[in-house]
Residue, then its C-alpha position, 0 to 999 in steps of 0.5 A: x118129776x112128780x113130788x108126793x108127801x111119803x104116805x103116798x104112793x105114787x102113781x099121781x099124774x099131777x107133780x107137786x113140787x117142793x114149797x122150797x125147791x133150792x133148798x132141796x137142790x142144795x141138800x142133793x148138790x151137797x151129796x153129790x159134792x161128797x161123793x164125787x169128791x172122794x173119787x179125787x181127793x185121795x190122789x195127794x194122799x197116796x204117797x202118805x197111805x203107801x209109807x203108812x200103810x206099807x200098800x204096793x203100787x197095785x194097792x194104791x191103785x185099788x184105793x181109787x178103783x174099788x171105790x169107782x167099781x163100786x160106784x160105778x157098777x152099784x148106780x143102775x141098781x141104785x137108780x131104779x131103787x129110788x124110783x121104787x122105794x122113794x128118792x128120800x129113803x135112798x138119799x138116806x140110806x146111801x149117805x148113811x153109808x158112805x159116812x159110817x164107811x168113811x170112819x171104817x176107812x180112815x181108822x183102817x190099820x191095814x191096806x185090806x181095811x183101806x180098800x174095803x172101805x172105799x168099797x163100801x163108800x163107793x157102793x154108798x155113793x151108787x144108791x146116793x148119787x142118782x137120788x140127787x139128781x133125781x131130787x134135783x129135776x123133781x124139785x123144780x119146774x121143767x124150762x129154764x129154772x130146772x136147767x140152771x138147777x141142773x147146771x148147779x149140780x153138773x157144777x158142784x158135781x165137777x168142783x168135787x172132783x176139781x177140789x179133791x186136789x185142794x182138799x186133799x192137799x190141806x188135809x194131809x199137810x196140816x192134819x194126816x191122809x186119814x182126815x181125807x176120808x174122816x172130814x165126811x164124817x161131819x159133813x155127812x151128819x149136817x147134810x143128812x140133818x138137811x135131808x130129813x128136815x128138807x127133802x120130800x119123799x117121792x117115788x113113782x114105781x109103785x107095783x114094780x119089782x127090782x131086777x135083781x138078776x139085772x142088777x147082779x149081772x150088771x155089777x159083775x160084768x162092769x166090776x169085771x171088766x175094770x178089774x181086767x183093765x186095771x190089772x193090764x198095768x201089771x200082767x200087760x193086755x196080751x197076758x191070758x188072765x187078763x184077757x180072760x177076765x176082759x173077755x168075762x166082762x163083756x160075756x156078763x154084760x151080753x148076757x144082762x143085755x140078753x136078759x134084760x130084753x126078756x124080763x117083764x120088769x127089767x133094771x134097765x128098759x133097753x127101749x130107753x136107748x131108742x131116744x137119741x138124747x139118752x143113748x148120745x148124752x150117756x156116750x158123750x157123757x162116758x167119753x168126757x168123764x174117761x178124761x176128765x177124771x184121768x186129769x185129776x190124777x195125773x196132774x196132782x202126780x205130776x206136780x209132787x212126782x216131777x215138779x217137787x211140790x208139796x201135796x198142799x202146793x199141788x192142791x192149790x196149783x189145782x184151784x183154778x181148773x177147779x173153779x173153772x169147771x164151775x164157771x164152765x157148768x153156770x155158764x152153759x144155761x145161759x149159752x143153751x138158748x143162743x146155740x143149742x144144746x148140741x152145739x155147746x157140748x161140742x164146743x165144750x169138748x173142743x175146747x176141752x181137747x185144745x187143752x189137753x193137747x196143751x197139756x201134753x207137751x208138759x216137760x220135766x221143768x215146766x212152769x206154772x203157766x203154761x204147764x198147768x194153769x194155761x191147759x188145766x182153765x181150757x181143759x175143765x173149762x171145757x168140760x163144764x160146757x160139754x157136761x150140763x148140755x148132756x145131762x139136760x140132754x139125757x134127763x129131759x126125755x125120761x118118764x117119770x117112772x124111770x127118772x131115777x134109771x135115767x138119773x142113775x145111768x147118767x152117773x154111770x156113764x160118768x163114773x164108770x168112764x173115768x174108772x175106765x179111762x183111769x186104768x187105761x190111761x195109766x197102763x198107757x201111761x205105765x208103758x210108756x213111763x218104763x220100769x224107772x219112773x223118772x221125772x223125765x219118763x213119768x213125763x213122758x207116760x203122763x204126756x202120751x195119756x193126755x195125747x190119748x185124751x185130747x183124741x177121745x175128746x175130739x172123736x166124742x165131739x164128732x160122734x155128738x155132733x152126728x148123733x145128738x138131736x138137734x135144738x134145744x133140749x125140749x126138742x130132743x126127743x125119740x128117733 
């Protein structure tokens, strides 16, 4: 993606990369690692919110899911406001706010105040998150060196959701649960110290106008149709309020589909869908995050709830899936070249499915080994393998002028499928719990989601295996 200095502006055919493209990679990896984190790192947290905060069970849940709405539903919008306003200015401007929301956050005295900075965190994330990749791509030549960077940041991106346990856990236990959300706030001041002196502005929309009406209707319907889902656990799916605020959803994304296919500027190019990488990458990329970040969830559930450990113990029995996503995401560039892109994300999401399956036989006295180390390295390790493949995927055949878009909606995809995956997998999981959440039907509901998971898991390997275009990721190109 072409690199200008920021008094120009940018329609340049000749890409200038960054003098110091790892530094640049590094700066943007550090955002994503931030916003990424927070999706995960309150989960140990939750217990000491709801005792302090006096929060309901449906309060706790919005903890999670304001944040992910936000940053799901926000990301289009974005996505494409890096393209036109430049991918420093959006960097900024939404690390900016993700940090100040992070104080208002964890000096909230009310549930309300908790939700509503999580809201805004998540709405900071959206315009930070596609920037990062966007920088990342842009500041390294396109072959080997732009996949590996883009490994770095699949990895860093999946070790801040597989380290929310950890950090979380640490962080409650030796400090409080409001220095989940204030420990941002140092880090975001460094990073955006590196991003003014690092980064260069580039934007490649020069002449365009945002998509406003698209962005709303976009929002709202995603906003809608999770808030529906999320409210299944409570009211049940066959309520009428629920399925009139599913069904409201979906007519909002109709008509923003509708809308987008008439307007001369449109927040989302519907043609972008016609090239085969994009549209199967975003959809793997969709599936995979509905179980990955449910995993994260559960599994630091299951360890306080039914095995007694402390948050701390919970976080560090945790490290290994964590450090195993990692070695999953570096390892992917080296195995690309031997067996294509297509190949290695399916095994990646086979491989991640056999660990999900293990997991769901998880019992109420379950060991260490086999009830979360074993099943936590296959089902992150995984992942990782799947992840990178469809990100290169989905990134390589986007045009400079909509890099940001493409950037934007792999995110997207990612978040809002586990935002999705978490409420549906926890309604699942809710039923089948019962009303008493004992340690035998905590088990029981958390086994029967990762049952789910591992199915997802092998219909998204299946549908990649059909759908993605075959070879490397240069040769993925339009139908």
């Amino acid at each position: 993606m072409p690199q200008t200095d920021s008094a120009t502006t940018t329609t340049s055919s000749a890409p200038r990369l960054s003098p110091r493209p790892w530094a640049v990679v590094l700066t943007a990896c550090a955002g994503q690692f931030l916003v990424v984190l927070d999706v995960s790192v309150v989960n140990v947290a939750l217990p000491s919110m709801r005792s302090d905060l006096g929060l309901s069970a449906a309060g706790l849940q919005w903890v999670i899911s304001a944040y992910a709405i936000a940053f799901a539903g926000f990301m289009l919008l974005g996505g494409r406001a890096a393209d036109l306003y430049g991918r420093k200015a959006m960097f900024l401007l939404g690390l900016g706010l993700f940090t100040a929301a992070s104080v208002a956050g964890g000096l909230a005295q009310e549930g309300w105040q908790l939700v509503a900075g999580r809201a805004v965190q998540g709405l900071g994330a959206a315009v930070l998150s596609p920037a990062t990749l966007t920088l990342v791509t842009g500041a390294v030549a396109v072959g080997p060196a732009r996949t590996r960077a883009i490994a770095t940041w699949t990895a860093v991106g999946a070790a801040g959701g597989a380290a929310g346990g950890f950090v979380g856990g640490l962080l409650v236990d030796l400090l409080s649960w409001r220095w989940v959300l204030l420990i941002n706030v140092p880090i975001g001041v460094v990073v955006l110290a590196g991003a003014v002196y690092w980064l260069r502005e580039s934007r490649t929309g020069a002449g365009r106008r945002l998509d406003l009406p698209g962005a709303v209707l976009v929002t709202a319907g995603l906003a809608t149709l999770a808030y529906g889902i999320v409210q299944t656990e409570e009211a049940g799916w066959t309520d009428p309020a629920t399925l009139l605020t599913l069904l409201g959803g979906l007519a909002l994304l109709a008509v923003f589909v509708t809308v987008e296919a008439r307007t001369a500027a449109p927040l989302m190019p519907l043609k972008l869908f016609r090239t085969r990488a994009v549209s199967a990458a975003n959809v793997g990329i969709l599936l995979c995050g509905s179980s990955s970040f449910g995993m994260w969830f559960f599994m630091t559930t299951y360890a306080q709830s039914v095995l007694d450990y402390s948050p701390l113990q919970a976080g560090l029995a945790l490290v290994p899936s964590s450090l195993s996503v990692v070695l999953g995401s570096k390892l992917a560039p080296r195995l690309m070249p031997a067996v294509g892109a297509r190949n290695l994300a399916v095994t990646g999401a086979l491989i991640g499915a056999g660990g999900f399956a293990w997991q769901s036989t998880m019992t109420v006295d379950g060991d260490f080994l086999t009830t979360i180390l074993g099943p936590g390295i296959l089902m992150m390790g995984g992942i990782g393998l799947a992840t990178t493949p469809l990100a290169t995927l989905a990134t390589s055949s986007a045009a400079p002028g909509d890099a940001g878009l493409v950037s934007g909606l792999v995110n997207t995809s990612r978040t809002m499928g586990g935002a999705l995956g978490i409420a549906v997998l926890t309604t699942l999981a809710t039923a089948v719990t019962g009303p008493t959440a004992t340690p035998a039907g905590l088990t029981a509901g958390y086994a029967a989601a990762f049952r789910v998971s591992t199915a997802v898991l092998v219909g998204a390997a299946l549908l990649m295996l059909l759908w993605l275009p075959k070879g490397s990721a240069k040769s993925s190109t339009k139908v």
